[in-house]
C-alpha positions, 0 to 999 in steps of 0.5 A: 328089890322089894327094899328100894324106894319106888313103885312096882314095874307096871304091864306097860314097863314090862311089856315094853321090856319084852319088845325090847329085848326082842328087838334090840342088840344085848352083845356085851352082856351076851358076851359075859362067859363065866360067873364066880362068887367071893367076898369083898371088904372095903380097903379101909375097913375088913369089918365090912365084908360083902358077898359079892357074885361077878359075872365077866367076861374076856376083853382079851387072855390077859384082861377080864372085865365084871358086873357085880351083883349082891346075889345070883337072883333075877332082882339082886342089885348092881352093886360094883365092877372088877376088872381082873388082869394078868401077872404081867399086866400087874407088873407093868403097873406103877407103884401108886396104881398098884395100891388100887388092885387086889391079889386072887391067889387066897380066894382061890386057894383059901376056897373063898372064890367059887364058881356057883353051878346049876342045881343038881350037880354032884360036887365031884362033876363041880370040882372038875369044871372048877379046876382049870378056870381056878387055876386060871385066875390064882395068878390074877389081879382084880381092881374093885369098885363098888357103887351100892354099900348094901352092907349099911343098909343103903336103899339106893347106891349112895356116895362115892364108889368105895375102893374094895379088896379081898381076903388074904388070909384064914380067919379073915372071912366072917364066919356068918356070911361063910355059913349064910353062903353055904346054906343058901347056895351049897358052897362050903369054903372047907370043901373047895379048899381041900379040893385045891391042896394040890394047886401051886404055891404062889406068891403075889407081886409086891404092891398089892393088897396096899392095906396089908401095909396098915395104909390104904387107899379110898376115895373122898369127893372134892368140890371143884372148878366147873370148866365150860370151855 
């Protein structure tokens, strides 16, 4: 992350790293099971638009949990989390939580959402291991936050976390950051929307994606009472 403020990694941090690693437990992040890419834009603004690669894992069939970072590279930031639950999760929800979360079923069908794979791989070996885990999250809800507005040019995670959404629609998606993706990662949106025009009709639970409603929700901070006891 050669744009944050501060000194280069040191030997002696380094070489602590690497004793560490070998001797100590990374079981949450060794439990991380699937890695997918989209785009995110701010619940309040669809001008701001960020690519965003989730790494993520199952709490449990109904209930997935992510880390995301803004590329696929050893020095990409830590830039937000999704979590990601079912249809009848989503539907026990009460109307003022349901404007936090997001519907998965355009990214998926729209090509949007991609699951980046080793170099090398012929697109119809990809397709393939695509389709299952695609299927799997089009019936899905995410609740998006990110903490690192990479997209203003914030050097470090600045400011409250901001509530973000996904794209809904064609011609929502910036044609740059489309273009950008495809060139440096090989992922063409036209490409896994053809490969998914088989994929079932479906239509989102009432309650999400609140900003097609011209509202939305975002967070401000509030100076408060400090409580001691």
């Amino acid at each position: 992350m050669a744009d944050a403020p501060g000194e280069p990694v040191t030997l002696k941090s380094k070489i602590l790293g690497t004793v560490a690693s070998a001797s100590q437990s990374y079981a949450p992040l060794k439990s991380i099971c699937q890695t997918v890419c989209g785009f995110h834009i701010y619940a309040h603004d669809m001008t701001r638009q960020v690519h965003a690669h989730h790494f993520c894992s199952h709490v449990n069939e109904d209930f997935r949990q992510c880390v995301i970072y803004d590329s696929p590279n050893s020095d990409a930031r830590l830039i937000g989390i999704e979590y990601i639950i079912s249809e009848k999760l989503f539907a026990k929800l009460d109307d003022e939580e349901k404007k936090f979360w997001h519907s998965h079923d355009y990214e998926v069908r729209g090509g949007t959402l991609a699951m980046p794979m080793l170099s090398g791989m012929p697109e119809v070996a990809i397709s393939a291991a695509e389709r299952q885990p695609m299927l799997d999250l089009q019936k899905t809800y995410g609740k998006t936050w990110h903490t690192w507005q990479v997209d203003r040019g914030d050097t470090l995670p600045l400011g409250p976390p901001q509530l973000m959404m996904a794209l809904t629609a064609d011609g929502q998606l910036d044609p740059e950051m489309e273009q950008k993706r495809q060139r440096e990662e090989g992922i063409s949106t036209q490409t896994k929307k053809d490969e998914r025009k088989d994929f079932p009709e479906y239509t989102p639970l009432e309650g999400a994606d609140h900003w097609k409603s011209g509202k939305s929700v975002q967070l401000k901070t509030e100076t408060v009472q400090f409580k001691s006891k």
